[in-house]
PQR file with spaces between the fields and no chain letter, atoms N, CA, C, O and H, PARSE charges and radii, in Angstrom:
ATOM       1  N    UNK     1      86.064  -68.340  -28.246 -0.4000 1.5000
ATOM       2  CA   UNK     1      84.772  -68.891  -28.610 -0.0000 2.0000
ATOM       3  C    UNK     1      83.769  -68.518  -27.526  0.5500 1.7000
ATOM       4  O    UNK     1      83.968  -68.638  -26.317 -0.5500 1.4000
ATOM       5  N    UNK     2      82.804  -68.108  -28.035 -0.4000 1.5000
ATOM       6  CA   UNK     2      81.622  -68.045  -26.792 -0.0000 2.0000
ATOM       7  C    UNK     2      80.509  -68.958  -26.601  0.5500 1.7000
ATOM       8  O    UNK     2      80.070  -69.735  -27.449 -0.5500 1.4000
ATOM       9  H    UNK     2      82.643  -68.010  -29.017  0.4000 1.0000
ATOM      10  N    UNK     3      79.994  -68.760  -25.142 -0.4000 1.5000
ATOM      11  CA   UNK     3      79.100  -70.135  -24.983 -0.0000 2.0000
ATOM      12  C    UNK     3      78.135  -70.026  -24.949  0.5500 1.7000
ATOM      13  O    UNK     3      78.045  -68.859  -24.566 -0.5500 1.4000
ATOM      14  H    UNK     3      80.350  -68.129  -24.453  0.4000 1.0000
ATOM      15  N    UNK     4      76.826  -70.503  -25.109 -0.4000 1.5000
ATOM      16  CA   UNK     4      75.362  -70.413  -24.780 -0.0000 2.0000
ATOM      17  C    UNK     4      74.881  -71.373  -24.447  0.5500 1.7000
ATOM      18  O    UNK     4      75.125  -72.539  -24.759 -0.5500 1.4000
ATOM      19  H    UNK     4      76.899  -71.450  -25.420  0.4000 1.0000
ATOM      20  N    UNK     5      74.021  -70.862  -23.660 -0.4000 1.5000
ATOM      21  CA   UNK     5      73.547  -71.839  -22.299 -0.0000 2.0000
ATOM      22  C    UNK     5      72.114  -72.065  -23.145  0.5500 1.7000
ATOM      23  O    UNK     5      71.590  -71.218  -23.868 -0.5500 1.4000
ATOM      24  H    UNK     5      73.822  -69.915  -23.407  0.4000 1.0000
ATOM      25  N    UNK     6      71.634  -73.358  -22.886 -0.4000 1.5000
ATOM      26  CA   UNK     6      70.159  -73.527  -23.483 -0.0000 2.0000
ATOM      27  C    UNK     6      69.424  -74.730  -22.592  0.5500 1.7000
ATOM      28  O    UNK     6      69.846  -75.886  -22.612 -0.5500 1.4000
ATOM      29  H    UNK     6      72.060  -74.045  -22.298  0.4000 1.0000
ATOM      30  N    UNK     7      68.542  -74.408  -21.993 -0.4000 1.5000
ATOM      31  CA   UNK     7      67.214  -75.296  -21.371 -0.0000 2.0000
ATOM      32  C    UNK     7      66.724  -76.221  -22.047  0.5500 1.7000
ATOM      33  O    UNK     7      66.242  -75.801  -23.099 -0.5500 1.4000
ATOM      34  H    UNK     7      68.200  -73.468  -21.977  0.4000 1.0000
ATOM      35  N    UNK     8      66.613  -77.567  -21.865 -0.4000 1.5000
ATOM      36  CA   UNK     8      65.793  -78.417  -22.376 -0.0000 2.0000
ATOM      37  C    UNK     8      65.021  -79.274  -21.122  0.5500 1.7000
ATOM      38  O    UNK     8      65.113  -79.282  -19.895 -0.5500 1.4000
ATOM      39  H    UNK     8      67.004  -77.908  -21.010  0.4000 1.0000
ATOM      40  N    UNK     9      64.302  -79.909  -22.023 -0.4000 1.5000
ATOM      41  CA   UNK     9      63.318  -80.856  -20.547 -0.0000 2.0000
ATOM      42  C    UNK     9      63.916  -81.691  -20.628  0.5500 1.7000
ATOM      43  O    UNK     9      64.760  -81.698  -21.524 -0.5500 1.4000
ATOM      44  H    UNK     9      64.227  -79.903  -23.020  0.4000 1.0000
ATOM      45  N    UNK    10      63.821  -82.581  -19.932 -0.4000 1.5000
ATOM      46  CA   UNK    10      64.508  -83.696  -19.264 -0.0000 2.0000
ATOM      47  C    UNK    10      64.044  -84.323  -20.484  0.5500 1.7000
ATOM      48  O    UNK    10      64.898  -84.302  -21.370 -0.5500 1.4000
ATOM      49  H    UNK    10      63.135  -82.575  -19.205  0.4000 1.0000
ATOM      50  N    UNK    11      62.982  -84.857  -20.788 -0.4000 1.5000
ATOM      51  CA   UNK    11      62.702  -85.586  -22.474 -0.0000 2.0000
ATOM      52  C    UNK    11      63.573  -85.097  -23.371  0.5500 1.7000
ATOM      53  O    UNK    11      64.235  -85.923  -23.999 -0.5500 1.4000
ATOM      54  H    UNK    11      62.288  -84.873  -20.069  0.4000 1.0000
ATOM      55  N    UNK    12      63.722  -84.031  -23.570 -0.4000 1.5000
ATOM      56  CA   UNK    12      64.672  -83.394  -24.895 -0.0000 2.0000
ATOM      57  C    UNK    12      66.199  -83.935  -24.378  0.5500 1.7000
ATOM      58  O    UNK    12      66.932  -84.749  -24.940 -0.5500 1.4000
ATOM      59  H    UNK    12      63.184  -83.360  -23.060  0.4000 1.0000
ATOM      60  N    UNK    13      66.336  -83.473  -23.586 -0.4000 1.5000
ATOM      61  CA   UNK    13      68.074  -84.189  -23.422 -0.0000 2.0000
ATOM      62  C    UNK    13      68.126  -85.758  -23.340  0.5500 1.7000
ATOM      63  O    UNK    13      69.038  -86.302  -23.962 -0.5500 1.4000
ATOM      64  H    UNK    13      65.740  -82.812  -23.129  0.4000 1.0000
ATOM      65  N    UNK    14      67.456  -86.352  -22.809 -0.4000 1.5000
ATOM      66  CA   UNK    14      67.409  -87.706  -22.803 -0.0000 2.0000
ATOM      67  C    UNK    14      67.418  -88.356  -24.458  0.5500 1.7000
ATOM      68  O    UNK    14      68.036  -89.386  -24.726 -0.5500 1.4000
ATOM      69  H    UNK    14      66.715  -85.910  -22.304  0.4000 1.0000
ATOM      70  N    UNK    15      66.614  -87.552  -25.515 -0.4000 1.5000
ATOM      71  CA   UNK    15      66.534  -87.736  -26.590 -0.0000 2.0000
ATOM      72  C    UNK    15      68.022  -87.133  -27.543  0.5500 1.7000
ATOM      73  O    UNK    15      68.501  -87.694  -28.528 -0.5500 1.4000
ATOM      74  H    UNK    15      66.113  -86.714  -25.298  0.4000 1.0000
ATOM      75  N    UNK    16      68.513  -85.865  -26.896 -0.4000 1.5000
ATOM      76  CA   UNK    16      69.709  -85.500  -27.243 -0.0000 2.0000
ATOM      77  C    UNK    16      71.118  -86.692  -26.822  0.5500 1.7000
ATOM      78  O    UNK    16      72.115  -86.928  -27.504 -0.5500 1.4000
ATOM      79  H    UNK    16      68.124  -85.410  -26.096  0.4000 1.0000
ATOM      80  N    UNK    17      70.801  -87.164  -25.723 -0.4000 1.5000
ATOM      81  CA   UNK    17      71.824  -88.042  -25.075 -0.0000 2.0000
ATOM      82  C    UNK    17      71.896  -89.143  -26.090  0.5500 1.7000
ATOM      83  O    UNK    17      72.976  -89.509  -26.555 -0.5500 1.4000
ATOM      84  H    UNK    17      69.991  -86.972  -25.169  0.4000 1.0000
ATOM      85  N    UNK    18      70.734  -89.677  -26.437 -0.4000 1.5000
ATOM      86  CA   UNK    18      70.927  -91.073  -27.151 -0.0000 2.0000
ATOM      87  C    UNK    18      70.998  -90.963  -28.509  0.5500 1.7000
ATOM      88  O    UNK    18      71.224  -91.957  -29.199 -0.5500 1.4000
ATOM      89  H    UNK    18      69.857  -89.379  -26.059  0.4000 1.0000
ATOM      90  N    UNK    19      70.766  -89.451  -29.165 -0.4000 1.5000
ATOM      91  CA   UNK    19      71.088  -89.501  -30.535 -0.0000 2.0000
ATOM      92  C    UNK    19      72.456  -89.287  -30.372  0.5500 1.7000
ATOM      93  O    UNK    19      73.227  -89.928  -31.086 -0.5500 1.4000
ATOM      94  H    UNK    19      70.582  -88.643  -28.605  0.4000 1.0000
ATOM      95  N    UNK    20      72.847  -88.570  -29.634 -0.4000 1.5000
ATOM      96  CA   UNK    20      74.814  -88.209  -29.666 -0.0000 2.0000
ATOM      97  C    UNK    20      75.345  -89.672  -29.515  0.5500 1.7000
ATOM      98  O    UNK    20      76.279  -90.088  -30.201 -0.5500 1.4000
ATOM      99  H    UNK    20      72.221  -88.049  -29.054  0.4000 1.0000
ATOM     100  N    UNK    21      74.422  -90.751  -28.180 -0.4000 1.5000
ATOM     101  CA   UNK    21      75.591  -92.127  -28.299 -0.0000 2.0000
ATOM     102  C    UNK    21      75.519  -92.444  -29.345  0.5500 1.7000
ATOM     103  O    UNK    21      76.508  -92.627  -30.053 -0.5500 1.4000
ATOM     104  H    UNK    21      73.663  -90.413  -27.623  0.4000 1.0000
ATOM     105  N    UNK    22      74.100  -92.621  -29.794 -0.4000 1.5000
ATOM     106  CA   UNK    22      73.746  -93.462  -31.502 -0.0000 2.0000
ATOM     107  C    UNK    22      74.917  -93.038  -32.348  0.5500 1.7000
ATOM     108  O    UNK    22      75.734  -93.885  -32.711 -0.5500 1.4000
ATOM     109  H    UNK    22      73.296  -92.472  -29.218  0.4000 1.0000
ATOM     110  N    UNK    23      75.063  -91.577  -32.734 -0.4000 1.5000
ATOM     111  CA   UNK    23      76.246  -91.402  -33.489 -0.0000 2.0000
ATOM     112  C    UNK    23      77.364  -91.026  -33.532  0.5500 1.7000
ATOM     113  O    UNK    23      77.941  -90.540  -34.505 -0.5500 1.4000
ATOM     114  H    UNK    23      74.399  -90.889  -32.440  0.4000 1.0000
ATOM     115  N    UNK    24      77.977  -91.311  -31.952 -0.4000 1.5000
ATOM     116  CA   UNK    24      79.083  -91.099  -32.018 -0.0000 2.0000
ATOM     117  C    UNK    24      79.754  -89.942  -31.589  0.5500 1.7000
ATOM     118  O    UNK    24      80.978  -90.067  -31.610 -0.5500 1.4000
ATOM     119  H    UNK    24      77.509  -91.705  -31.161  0.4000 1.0000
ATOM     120  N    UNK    25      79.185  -88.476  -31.074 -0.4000 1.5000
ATOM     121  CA   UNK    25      78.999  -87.675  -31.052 -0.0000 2.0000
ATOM     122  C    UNK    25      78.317  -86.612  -29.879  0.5500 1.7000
ATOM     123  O    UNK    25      77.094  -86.487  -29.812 -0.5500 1.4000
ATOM     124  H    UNK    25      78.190  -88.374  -31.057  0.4000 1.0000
ATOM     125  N    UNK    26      79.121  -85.961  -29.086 -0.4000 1.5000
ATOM     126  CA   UNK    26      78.607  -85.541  -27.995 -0.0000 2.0000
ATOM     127  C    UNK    26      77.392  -84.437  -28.297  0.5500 1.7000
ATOM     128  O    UNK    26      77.514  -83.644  -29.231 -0.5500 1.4000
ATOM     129  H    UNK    26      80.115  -86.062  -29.141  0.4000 1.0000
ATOM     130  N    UNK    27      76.435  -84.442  -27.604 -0.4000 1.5000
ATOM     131  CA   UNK    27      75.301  -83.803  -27.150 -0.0000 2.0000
ATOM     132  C    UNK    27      75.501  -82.223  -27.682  0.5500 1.7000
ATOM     133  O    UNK    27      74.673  -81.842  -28.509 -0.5500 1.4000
ATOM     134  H    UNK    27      76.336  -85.087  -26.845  0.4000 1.0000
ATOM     135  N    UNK    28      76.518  -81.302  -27.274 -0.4000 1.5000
ATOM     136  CA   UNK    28      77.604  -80.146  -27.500 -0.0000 2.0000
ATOM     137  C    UNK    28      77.514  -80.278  -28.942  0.5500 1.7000
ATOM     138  O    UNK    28      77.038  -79.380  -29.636 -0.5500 1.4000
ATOM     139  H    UNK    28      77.191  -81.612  -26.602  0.4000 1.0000
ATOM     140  N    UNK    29      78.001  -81.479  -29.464 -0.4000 1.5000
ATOM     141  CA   UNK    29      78.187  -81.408  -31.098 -0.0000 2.0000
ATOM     142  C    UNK    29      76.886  -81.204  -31.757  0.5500 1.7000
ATOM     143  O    UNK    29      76.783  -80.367  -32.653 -0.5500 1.4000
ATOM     144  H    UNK    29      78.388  -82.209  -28.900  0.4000 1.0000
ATOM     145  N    UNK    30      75.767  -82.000  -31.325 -0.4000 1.5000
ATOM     146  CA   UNK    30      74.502  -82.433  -31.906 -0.0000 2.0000
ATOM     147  C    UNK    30      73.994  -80.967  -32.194  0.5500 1.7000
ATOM     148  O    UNK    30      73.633  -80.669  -33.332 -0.5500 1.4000
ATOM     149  H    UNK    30      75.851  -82.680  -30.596  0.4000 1.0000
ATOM     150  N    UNK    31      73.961  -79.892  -30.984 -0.4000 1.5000
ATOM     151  CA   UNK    31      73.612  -78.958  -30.736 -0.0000 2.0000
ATOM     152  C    UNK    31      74.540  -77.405  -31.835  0.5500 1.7000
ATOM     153  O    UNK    31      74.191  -76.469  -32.554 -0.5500 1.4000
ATOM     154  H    UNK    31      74.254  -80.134  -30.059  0.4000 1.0000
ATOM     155  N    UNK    32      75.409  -77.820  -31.474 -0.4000 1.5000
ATOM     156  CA   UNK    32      75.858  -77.187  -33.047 -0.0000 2.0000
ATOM     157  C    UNK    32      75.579  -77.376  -34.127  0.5500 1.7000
ATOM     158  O    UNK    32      75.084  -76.441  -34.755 -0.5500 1.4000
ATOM     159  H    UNK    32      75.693  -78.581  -30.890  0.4000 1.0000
ATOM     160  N    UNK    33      75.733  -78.333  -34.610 -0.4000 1.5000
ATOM     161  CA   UNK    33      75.309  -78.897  -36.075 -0.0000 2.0000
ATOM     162  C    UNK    33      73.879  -78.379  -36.144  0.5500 1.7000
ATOM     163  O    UNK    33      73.693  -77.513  -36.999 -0.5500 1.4000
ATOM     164  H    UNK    33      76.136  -79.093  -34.099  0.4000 1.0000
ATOM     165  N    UNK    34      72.640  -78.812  -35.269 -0.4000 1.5000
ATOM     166  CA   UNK    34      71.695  -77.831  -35.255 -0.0000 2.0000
ATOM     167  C    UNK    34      71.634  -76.421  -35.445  0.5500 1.7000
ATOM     168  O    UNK    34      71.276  -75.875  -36.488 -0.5500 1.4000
ATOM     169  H    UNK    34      72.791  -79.516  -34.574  0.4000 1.0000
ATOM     170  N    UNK    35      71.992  -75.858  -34.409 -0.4000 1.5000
ATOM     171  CA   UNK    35      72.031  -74.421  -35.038 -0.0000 2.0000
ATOM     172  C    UNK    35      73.030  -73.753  -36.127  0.5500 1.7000
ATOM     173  O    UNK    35      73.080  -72.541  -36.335 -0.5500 1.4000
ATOM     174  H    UNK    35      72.283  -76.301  -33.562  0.4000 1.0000
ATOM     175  N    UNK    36      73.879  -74.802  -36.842 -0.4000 1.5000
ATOM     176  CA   UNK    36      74.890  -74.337  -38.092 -0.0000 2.0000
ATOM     177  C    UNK    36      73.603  -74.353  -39.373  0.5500 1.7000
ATOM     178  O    UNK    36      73.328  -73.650  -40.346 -0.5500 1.4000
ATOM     179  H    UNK    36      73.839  -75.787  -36.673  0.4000 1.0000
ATOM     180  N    UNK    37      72.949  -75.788  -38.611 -0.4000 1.5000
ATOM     181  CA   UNK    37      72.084  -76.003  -40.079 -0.0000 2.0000
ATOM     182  C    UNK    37      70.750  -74.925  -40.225  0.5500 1.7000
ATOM     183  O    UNK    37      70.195  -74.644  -41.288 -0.5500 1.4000
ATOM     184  H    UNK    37      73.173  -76.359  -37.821  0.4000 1.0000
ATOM     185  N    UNK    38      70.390  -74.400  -38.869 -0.4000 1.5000
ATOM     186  CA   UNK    38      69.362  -73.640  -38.891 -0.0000 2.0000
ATOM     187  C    UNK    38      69.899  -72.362  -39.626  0.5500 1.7000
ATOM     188  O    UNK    38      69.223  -71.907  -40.549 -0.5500 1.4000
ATOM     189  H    UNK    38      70.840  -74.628  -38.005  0.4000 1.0000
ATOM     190  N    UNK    39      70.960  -71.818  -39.304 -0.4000 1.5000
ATOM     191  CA   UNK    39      71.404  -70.555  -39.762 -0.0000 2.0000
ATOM     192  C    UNK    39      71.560  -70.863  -41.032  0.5500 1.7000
ATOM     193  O    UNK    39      70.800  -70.237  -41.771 -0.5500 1.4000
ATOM     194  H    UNK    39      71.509  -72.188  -38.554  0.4000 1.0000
ATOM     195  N    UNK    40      72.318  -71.654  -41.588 -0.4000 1.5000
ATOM     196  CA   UNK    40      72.500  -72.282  -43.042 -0.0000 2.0000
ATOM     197  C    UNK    40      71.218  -71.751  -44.173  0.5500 1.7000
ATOM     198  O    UNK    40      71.177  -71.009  -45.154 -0.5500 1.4000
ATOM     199  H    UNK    40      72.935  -72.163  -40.989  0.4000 1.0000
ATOM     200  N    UNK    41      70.135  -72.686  -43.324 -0.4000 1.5000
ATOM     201  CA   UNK    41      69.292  -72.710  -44.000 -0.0000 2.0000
ATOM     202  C    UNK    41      68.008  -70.805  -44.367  0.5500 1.7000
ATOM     203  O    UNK    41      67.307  -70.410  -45.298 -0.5500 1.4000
ATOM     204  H    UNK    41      70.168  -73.289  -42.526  0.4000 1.0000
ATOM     205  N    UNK    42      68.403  -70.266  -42.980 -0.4000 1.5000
ATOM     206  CA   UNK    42      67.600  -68.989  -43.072 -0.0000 2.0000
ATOM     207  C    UNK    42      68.389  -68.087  -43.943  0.5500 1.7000
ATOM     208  O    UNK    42      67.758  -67.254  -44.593 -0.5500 1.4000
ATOM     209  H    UNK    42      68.972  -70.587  -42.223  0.4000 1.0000
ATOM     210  N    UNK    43      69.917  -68.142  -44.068 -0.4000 1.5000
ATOM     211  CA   UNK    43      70.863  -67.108  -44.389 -0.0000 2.0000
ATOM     212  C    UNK    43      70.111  -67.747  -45.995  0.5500 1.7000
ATOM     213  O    UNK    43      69.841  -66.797  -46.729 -0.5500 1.4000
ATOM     214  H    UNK    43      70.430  -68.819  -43.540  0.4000 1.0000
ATOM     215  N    UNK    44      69.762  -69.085  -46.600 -0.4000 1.5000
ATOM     216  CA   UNK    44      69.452  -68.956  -47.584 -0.0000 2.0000
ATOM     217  C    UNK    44      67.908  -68.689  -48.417  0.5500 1.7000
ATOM     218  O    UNK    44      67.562  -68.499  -49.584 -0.5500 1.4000
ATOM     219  H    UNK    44      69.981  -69.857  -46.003  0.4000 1.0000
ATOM     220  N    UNK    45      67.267  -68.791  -47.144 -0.4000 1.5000
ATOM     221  CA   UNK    45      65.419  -68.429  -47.284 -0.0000 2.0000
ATOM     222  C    UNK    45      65.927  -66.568  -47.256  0.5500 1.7000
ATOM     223  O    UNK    45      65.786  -66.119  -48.394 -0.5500 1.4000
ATOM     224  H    UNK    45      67.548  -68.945  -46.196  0.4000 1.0000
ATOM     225  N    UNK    46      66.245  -65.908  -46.650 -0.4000 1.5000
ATOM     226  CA   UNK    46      66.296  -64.747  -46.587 -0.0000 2.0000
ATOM     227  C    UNK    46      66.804  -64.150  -48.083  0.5500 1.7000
ATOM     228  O    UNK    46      66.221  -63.385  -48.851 -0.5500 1.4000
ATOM     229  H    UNK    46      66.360  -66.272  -45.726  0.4000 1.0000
ATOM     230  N    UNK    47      68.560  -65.020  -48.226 -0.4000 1.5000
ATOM     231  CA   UNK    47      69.004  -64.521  -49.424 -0.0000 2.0000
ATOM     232  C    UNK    47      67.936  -64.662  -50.734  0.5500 1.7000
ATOM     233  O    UNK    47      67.794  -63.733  -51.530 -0.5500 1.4000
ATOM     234  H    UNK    47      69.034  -65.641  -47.602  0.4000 1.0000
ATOM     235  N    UNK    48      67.197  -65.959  -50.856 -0.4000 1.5000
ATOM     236  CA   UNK    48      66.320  -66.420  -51.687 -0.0000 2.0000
ATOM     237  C    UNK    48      65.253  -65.214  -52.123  0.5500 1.7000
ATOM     238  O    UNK    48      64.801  -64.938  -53.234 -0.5500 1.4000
ATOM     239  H    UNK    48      67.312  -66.714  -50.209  0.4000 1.0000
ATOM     240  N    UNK    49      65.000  -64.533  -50.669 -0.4000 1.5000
ATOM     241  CA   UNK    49      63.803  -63.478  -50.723 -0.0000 2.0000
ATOM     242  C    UNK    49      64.376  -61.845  -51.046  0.5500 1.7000
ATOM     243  O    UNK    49      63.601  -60.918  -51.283 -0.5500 1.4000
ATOM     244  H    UNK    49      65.367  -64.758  -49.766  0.4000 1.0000
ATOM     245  N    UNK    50      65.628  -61.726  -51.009 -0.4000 1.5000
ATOM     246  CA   UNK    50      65.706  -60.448  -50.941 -0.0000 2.0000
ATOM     247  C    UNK    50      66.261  -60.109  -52.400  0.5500 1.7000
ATOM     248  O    UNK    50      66.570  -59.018  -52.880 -0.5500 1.4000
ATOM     249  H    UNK    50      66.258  -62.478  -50.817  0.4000 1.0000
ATOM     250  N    UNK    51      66.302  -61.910  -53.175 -0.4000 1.5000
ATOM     251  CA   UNK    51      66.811  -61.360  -54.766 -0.0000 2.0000
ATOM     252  C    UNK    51      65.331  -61.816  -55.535  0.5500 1.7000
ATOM     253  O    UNK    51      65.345  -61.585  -56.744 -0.5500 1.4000
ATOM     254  H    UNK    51      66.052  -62.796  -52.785  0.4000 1.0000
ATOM     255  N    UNK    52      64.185  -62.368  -55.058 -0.4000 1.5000
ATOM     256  CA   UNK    52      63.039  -62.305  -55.211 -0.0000 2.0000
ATOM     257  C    UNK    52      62.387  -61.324  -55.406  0.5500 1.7000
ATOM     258  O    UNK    52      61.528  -61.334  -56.288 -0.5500 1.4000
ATOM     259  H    UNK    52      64.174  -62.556  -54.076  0.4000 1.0000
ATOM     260  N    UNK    53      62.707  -59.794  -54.345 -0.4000 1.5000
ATOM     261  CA   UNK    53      62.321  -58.915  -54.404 -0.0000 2.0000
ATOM     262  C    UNK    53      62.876  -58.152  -54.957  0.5500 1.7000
ATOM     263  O    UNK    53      62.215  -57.232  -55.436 -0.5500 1.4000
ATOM     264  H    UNK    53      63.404  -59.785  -53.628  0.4000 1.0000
ATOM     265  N    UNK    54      64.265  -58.167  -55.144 -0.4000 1.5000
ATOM     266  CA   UNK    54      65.183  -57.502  -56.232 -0.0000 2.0000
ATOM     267  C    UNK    54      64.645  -57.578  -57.504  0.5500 1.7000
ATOM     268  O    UNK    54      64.030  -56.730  -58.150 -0.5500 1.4000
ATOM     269  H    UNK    54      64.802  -58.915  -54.755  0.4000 1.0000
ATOM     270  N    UNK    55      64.942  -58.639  -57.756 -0.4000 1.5000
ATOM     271  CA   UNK    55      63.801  -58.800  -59.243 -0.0000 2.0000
ATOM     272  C    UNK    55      62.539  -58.234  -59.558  0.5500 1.7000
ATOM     273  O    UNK    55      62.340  -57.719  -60.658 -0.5500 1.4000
ATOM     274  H    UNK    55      65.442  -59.328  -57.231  0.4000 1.0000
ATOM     275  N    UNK    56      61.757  -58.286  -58.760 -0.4000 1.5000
ATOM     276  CA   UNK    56      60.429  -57.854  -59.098 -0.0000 2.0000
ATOM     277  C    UNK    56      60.620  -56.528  -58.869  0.5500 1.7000
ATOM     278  O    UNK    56      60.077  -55.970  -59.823 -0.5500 1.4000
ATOM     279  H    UNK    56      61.918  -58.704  -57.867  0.4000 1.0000
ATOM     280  N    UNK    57      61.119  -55.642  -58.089 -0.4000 1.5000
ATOM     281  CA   UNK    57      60.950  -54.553  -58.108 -0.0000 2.0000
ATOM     282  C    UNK    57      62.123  -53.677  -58.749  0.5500 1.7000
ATOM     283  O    UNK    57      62.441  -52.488  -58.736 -0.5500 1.4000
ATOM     284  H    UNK    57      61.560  -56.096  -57.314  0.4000 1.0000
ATOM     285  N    UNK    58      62.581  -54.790  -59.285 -0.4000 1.5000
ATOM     286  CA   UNK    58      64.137  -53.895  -60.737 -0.0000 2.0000
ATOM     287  C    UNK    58      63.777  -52.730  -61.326  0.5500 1.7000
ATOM     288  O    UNK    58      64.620  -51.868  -61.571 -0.5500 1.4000
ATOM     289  H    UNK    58      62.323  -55.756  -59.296  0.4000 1.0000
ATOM     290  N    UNK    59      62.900  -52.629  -61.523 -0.4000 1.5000
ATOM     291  CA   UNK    59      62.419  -51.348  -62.864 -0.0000 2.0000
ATOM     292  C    UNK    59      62.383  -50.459  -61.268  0.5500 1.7000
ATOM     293  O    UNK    59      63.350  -49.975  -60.680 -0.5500 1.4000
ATOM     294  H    UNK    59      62.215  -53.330  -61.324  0.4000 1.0000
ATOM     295  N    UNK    60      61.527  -50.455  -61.019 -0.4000 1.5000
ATOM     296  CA   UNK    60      61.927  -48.809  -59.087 -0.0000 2.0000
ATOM     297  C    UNK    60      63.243  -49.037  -58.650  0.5500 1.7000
ATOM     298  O    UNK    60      63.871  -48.061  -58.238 -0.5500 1.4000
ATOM     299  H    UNK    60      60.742  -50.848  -61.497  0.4000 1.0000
ATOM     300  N    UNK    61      63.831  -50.250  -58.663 -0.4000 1.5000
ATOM     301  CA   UNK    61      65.269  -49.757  -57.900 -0.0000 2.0000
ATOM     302  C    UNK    61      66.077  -49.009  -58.767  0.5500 1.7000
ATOM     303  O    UNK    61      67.098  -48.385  -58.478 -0.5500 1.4000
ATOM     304  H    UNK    61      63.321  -51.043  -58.998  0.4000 1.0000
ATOM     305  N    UNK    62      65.433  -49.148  -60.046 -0.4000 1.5000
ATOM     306  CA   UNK    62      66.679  -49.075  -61.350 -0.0000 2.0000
ATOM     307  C    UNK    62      66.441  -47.217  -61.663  0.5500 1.7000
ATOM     308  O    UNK    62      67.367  -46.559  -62.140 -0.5500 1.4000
ATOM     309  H    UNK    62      64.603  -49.655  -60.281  0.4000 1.0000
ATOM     310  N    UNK    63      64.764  -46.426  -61.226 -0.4000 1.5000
ATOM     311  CA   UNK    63      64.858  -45.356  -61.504 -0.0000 2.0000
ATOM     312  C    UNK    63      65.590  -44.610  -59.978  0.5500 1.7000
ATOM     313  O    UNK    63      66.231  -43.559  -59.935 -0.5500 1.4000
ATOM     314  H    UNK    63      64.012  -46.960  -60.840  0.4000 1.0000
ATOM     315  N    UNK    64      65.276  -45.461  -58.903 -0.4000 1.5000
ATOM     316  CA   UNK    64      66.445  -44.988  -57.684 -0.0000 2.0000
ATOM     317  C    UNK    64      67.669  -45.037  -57.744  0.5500 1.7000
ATOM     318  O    UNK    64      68.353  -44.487  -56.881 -0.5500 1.4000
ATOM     319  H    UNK    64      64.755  -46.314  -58.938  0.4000 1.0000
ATOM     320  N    UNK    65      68.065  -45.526  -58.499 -0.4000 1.5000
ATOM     321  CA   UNK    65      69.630  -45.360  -58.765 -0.0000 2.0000
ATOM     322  C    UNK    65      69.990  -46.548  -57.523  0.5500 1.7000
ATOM     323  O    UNK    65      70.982  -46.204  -56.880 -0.5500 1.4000
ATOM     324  H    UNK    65      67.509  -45.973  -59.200  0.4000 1.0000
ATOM     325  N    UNK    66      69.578  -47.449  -57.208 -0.4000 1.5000
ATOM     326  CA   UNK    66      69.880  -48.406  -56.343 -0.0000 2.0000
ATOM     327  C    UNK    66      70.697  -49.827  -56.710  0.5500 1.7000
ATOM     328  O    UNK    66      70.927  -50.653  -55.827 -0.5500 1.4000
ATOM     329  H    UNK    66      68.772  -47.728  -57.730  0.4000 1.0000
């Protein structure tokens, strides 16, 4: 597994600290689940857009043989 190091201000972790006690859940975790949900969510704005554009431009991909 690999690690990444990330900066916050002393406000942001203090706010990270007490949402992890609130639920149970270390700071490490909070911070994953964040960036699972960020990727989650772009892998599906992207997919959303690239069959958006598939569609609309069907008739040119379709004389490209694409």
């Amino acid at each position: 597994m690999n690690e990444l190091i990330i900066r916050l201000s002393d406000a942001e972790r203090a706010e990270c600290a007490d949402l992890a006690d609130a639920t149970g859940r270390s700071p490490e975790e909070l911070a994953l689940d964040a960036v699972r949900a960020l990727l989650r969510a772009e892998r599906d704005r992207v997919g959303a857009e690239a069959l958006r554009l598939a569609q609309r431009h069907a008739p040119l991909l379709k004389r490209l043989g694409a």
